[in-house]
C-alpha angles and dihedrals in degrees: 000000000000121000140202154207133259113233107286098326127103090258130122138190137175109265101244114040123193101262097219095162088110087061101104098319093095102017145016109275128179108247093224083056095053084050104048082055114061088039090058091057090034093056095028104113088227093064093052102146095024092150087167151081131180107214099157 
């Protein structure tokens, strides 16, 4: 996966990251669920390199 760099630090992240703000920030959500989740993107072969989440 292609990564990035922040801004002008040294910093890099991959270029797509897993948005998880919905995860309990705006509704109810099971926490089996949430987890089952972010393992799912985080396992899934297309995601190989994901060194980012987006929990804001």
């Amino acid at each position: 996966m292609r990564r990035i760099r922040l801004g002008p630090s040294a910093v890099e992240s991959t270029e797509l990251s897993f948005g998880a703000a919905a995860m309990g920030h705006f509704t109810e959500v099971d926490p089996a669920q949430a987890a089952a989740a972010v393992h799912a993107a985080r396992d899934d072969p297309r995601a190989e390199g994901l060194l980012s989440e987006d929990r804001a």
